[in-house]
N, CA, C and O atoms as CSV, one atom per row, in Angstrom:
chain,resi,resn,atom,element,x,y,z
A,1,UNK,N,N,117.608,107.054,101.965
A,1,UNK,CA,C,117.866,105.697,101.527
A,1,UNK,C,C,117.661,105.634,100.013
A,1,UNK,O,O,116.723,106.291,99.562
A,2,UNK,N,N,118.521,104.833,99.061
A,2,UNK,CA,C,118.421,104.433,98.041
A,2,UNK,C,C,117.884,103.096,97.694
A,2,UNK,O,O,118.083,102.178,98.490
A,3,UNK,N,N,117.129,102.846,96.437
A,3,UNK,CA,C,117.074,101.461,96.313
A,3,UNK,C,C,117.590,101.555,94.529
A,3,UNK,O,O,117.201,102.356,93.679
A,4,UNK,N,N,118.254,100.799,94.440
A,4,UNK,CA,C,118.832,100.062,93.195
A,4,UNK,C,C,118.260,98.830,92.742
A,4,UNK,O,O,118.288,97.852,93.490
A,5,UNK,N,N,117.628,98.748,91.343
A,5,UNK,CA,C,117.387,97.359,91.289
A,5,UNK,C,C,117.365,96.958,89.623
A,5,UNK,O,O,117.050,97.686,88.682
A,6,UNK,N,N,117.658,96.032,89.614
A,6,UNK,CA,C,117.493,95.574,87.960
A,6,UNK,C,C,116.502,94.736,87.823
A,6,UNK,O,O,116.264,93.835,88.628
A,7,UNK,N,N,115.517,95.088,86.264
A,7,UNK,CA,C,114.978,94.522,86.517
A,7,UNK,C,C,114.683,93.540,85.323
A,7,UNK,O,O,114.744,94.112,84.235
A,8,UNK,N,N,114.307,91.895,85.249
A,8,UNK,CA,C,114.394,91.248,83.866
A,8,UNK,C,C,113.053,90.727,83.732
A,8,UNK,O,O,112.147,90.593,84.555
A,9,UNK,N,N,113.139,90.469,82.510
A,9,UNK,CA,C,112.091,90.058,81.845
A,9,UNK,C,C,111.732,90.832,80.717
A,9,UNK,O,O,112.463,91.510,79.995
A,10,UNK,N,N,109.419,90.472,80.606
A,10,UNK,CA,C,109.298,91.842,79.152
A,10,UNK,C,C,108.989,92.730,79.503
A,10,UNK,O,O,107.850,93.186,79.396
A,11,UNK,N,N,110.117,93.340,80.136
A,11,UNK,CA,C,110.383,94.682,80.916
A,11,UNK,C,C,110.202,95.917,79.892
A,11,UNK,O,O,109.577,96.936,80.186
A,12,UNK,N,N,110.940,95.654,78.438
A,12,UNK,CA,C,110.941,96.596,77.691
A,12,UNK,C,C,110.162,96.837,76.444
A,12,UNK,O,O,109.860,95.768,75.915
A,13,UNK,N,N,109.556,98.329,75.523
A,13,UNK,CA,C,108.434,97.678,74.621
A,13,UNK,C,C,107.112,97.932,75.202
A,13,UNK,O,O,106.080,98.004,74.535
A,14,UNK,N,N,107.187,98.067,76.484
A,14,UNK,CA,C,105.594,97.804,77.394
A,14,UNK,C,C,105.419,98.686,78.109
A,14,UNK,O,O,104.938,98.367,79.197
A,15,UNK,N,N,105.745,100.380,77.844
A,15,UNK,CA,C,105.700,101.219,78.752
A,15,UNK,C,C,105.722,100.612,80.417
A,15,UNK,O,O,104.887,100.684,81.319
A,16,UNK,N,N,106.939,100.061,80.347
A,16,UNK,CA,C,108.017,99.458,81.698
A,16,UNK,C,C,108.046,101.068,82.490
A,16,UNK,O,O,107.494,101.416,83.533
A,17,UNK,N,N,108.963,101.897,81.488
A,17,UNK,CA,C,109.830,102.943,82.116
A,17,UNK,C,C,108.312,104.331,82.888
A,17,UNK,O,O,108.057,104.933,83.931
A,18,UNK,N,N,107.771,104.162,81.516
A,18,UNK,CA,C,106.305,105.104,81.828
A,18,UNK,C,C,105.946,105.189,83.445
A,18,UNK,O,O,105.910,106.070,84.305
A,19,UNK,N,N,105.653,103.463,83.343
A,19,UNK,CA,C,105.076,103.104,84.574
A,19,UNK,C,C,105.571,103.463,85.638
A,19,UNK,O,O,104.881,103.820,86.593
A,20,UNK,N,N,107.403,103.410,85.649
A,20,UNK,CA,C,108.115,103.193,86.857
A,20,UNK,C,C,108.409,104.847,87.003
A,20,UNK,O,O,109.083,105.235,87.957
A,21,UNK,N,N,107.967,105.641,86.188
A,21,UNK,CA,C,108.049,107.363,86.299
A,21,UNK,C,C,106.967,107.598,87.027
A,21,UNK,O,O,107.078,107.985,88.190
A,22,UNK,N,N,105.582,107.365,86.352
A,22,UNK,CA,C,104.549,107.600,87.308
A,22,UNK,C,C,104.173,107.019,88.574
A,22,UNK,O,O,103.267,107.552,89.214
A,23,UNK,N,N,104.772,105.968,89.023
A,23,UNK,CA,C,104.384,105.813,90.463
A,23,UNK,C,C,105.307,106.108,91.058
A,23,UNK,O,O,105.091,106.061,92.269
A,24,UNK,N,N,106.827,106.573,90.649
A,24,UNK,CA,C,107.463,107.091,91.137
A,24,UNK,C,C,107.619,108.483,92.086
A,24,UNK,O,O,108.262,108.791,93.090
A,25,UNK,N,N,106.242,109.427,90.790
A,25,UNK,CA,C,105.556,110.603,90.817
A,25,UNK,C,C,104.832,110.483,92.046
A,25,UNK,O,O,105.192,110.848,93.165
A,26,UNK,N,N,103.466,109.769,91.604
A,26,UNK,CA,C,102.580,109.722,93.223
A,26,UNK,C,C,103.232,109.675,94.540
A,26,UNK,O,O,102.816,110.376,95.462
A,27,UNK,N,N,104.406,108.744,94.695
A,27,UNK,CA,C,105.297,108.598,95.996
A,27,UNK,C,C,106.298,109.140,96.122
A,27,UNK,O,O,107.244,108.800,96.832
A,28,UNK,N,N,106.146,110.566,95.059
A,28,UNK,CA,C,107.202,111.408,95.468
A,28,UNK,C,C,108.678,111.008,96.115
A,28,UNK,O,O,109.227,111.232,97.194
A,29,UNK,N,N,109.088,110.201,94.730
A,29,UNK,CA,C,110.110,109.326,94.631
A,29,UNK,C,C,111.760,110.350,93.773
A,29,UNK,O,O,111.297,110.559,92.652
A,30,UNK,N,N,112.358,110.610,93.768
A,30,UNK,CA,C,113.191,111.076,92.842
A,30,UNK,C,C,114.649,109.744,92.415
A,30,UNK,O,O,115.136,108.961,93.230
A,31,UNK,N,N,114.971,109.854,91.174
A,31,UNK,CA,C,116.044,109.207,91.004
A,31,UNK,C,C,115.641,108.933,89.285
A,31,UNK,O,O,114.915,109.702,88.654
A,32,UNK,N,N,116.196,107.836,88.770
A,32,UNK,CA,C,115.772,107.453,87.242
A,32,UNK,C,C,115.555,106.307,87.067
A,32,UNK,O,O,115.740,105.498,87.976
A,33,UNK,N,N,114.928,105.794,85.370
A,33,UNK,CA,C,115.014,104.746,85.377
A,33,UNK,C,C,115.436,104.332,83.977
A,33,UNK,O,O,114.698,104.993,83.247
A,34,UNK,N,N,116.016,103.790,83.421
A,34,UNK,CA,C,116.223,103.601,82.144
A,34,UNK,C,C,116.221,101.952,80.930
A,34,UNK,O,O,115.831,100.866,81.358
A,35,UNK,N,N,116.491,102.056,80.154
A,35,UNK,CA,C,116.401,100.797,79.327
A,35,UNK,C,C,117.851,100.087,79.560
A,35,UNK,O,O,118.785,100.886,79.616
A,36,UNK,N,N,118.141,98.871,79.688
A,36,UNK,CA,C,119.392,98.369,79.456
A,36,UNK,C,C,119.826,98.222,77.947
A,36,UNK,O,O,119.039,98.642,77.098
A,37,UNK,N,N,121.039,97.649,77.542
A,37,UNK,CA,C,121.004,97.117,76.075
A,37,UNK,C,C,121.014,95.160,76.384
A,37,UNK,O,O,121.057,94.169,75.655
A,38,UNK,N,N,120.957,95.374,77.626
A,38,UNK,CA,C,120.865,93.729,77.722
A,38,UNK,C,C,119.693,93.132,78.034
A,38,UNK,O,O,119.614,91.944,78.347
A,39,UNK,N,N,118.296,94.268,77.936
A,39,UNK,CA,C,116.896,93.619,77.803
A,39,UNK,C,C,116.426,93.829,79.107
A,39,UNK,O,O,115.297,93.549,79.509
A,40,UNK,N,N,117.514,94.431,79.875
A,40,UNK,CA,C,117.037,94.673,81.404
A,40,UNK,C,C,116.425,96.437,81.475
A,40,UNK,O,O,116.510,97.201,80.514
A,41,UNK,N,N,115.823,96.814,82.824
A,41,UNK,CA,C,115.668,97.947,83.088
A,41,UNK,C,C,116.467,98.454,84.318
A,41,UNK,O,O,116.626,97.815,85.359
A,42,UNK,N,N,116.848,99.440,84.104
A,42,UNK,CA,C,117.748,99.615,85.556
A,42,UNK,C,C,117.044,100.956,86.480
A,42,UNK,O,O,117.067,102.014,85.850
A,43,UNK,N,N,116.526,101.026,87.654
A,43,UNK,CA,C,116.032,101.919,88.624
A,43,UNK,C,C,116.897,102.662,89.598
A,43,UNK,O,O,117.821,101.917,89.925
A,44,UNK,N,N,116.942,103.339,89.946
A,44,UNK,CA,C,117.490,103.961,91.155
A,44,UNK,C,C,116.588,104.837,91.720
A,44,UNK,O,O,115.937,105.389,90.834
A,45,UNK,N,N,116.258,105.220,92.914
A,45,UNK,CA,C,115.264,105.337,93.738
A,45,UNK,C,C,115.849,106.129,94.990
A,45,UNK,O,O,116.861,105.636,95.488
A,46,UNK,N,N,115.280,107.440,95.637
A,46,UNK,CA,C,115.877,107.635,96.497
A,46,UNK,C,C,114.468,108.133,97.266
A,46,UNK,O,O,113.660,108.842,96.665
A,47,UNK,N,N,114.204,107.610,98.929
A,47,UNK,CA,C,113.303,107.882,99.658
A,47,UNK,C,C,113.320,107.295,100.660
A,47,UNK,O,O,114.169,106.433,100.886
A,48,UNK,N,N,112.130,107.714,101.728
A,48,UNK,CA,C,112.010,106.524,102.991
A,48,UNK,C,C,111.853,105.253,102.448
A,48,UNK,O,O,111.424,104.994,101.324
A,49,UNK,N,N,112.412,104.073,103.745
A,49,UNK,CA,C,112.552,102.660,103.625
A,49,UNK,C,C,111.067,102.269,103.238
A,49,UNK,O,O,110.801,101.464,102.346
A,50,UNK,N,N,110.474,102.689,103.729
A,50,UNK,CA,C,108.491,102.109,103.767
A,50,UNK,C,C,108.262,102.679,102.429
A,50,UNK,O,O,108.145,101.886,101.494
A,51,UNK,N,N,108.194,103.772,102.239
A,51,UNK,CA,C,107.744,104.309,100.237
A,51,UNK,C,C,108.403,103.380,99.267
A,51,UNK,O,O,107.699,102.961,98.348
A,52,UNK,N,N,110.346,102.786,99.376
A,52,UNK,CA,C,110.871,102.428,98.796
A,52,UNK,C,C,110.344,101.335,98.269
A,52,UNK,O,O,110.386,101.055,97.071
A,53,UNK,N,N,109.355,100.069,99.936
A,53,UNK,CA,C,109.347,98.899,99.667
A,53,UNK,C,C,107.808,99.041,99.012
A,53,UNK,O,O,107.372,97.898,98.880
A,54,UNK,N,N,107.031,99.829,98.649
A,54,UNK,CA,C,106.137,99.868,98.349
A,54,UNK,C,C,106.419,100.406,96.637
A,54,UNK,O,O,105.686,100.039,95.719
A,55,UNK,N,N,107.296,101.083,96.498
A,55,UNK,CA,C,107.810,101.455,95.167
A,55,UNK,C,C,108.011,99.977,94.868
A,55,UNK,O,O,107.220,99.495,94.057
A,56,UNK,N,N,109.154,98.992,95.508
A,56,UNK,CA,C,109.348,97.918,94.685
A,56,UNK,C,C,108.346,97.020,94.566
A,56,UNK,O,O,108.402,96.469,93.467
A,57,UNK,N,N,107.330,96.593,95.334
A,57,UNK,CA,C,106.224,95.993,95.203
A,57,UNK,C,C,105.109,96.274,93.867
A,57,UNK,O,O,104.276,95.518,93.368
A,58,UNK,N,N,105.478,97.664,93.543
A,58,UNK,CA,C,104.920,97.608,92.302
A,58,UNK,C,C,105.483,97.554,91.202
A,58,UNK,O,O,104.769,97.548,90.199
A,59,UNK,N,N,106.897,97.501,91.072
A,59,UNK,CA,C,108.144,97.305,89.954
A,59,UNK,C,C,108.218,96.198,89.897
A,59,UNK,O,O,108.846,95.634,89.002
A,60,UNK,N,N,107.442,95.429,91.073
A,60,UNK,CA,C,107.071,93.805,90.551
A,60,UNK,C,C,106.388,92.961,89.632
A,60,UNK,O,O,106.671,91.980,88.945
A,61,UNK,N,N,104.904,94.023,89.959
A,61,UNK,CA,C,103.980,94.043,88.947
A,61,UNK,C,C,103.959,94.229,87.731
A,61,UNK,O,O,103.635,93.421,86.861
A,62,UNK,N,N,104.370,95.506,87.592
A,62,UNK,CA,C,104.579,96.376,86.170
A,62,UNK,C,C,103.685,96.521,85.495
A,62,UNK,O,O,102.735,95.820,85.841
A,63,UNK,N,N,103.475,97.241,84.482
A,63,UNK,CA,C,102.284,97.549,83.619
A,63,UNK,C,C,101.688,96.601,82.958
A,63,UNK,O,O,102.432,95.858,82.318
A,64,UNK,N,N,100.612,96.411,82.922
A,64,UNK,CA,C,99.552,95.126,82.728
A,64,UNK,C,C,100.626,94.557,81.202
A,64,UNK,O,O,100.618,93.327,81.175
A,65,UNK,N,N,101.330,95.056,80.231
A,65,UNK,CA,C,101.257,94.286,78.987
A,65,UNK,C,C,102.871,93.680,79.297
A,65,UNK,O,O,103.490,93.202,78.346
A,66,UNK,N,N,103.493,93.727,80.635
A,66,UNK,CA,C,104.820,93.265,80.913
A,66,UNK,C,C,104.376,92.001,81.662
A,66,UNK,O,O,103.316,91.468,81.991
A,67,UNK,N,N,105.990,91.725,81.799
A,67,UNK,CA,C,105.964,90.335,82.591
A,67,UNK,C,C,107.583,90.318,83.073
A,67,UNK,O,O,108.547,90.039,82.359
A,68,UNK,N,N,107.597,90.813,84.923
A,68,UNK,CA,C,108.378,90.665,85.249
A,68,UNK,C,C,109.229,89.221,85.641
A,68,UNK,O,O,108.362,88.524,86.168
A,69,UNK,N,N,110.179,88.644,85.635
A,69,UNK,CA,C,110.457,87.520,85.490
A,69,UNK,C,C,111.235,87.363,86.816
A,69,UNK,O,O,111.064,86.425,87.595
A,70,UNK,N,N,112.337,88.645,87.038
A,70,UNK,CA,C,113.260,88.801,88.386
A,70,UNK,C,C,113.564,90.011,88.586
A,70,UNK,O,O,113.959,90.653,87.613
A,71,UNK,N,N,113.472,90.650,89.862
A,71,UNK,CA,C,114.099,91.673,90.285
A,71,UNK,C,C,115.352,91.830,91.185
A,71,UNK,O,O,115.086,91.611,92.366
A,72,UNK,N,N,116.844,92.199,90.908
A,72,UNK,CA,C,118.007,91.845,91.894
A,72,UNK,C,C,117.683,93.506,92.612
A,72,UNK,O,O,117.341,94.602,92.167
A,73,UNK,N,N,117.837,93.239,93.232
A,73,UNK,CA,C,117.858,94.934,94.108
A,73,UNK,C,C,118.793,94.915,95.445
A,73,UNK,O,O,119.236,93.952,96.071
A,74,UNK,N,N,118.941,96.358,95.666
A,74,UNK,CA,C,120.089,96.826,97.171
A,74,UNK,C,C,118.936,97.798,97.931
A,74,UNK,O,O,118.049,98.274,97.223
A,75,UNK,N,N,118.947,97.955,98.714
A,75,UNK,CA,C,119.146,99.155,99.286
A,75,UNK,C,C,120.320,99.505,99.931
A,75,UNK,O,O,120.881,98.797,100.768
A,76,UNK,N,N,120.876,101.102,99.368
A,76,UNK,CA,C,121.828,101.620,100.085
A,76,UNK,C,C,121.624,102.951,101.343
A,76,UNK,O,O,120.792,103.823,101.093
A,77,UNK,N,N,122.133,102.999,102.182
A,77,UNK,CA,C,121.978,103.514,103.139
A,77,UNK,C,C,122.506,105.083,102.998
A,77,UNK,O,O,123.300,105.433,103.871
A,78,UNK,N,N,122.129,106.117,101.935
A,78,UNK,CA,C,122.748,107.088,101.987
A,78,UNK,C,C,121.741,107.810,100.693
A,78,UNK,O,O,121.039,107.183,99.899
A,79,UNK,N,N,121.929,109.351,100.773
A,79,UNK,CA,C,121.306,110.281,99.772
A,79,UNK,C,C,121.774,109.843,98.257
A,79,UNK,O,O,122.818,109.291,97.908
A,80,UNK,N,N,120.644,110.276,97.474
A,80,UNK,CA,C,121.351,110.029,96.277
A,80,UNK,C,C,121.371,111.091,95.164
A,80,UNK,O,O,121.816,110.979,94.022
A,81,UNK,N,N,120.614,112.459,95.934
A,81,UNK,CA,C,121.029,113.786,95.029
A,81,UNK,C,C,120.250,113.879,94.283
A,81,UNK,O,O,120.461,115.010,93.843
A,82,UNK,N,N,119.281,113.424,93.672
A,82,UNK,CA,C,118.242,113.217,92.864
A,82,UNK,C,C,117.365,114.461,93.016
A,82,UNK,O,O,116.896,114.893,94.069
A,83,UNK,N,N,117.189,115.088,91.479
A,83,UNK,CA,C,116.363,116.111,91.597
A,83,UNK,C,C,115.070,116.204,91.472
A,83,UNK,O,O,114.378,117.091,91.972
A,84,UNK,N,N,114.613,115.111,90.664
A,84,UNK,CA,C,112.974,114.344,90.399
A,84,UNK,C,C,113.267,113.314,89.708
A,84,UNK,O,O,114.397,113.109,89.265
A,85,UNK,N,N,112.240,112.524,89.534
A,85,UNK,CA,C,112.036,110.953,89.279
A,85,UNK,C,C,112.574,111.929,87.477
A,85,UNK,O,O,112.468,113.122,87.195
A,86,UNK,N,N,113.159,110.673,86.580
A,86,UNK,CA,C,113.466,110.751,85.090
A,86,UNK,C,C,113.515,109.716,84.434
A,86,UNK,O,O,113.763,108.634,84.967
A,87,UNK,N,N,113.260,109.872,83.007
A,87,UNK,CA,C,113.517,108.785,82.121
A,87,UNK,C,C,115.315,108.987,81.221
A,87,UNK,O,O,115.799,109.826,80.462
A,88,UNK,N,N,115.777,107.775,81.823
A,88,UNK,CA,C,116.769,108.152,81.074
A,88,UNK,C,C,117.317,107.599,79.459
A,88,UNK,O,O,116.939,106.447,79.243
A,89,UNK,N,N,117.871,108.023,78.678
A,89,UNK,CA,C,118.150,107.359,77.339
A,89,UNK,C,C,119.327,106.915,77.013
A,89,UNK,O,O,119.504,106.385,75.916
């Protein structure tokens, strides 16, 4: 399973991406995450449904100096090839 999600607010600036690498790490998550140019962050996520919703529960939070405002997200029902969690540029 995949999860896709965008995410807004002061997502960026605030070791956003840091964050969403390392807990990505602990839950042995693979996929990326990167900066938008429209102030957003964009995730992709590939794992079990239960790790996923626990991945997004903390992409809610985010690192103490952010402030998530909204998260739109999917889950898609299929592999996503992912070789380890990354930061992308």
């Amino acid at each position: 399973m995949v999860l896709h999600a965008i995410i807004k607010g002061k997502v960026q600036g605030v070791g956003y991406r840091y964050f969403t690498q390392k807990i990505a790490s602990e839950l042995k998550l693979k996929g990326w995450v990167k900066n938008n140019p429209d102030g957003t962050v964009e995730v992709w996520a590939e794992g079990d449904e239960n790790t996923l919703n626990i991945f997004l529960d903390n992409l809610r939070k985010g690192p103490p100096l952010s402030f998530v405002e909204d998260i739109k997200y999917e889950f898609i029902d299929k592999e996503g090839g992912f070789a380890d969690f990354e930061i992308r540029y």
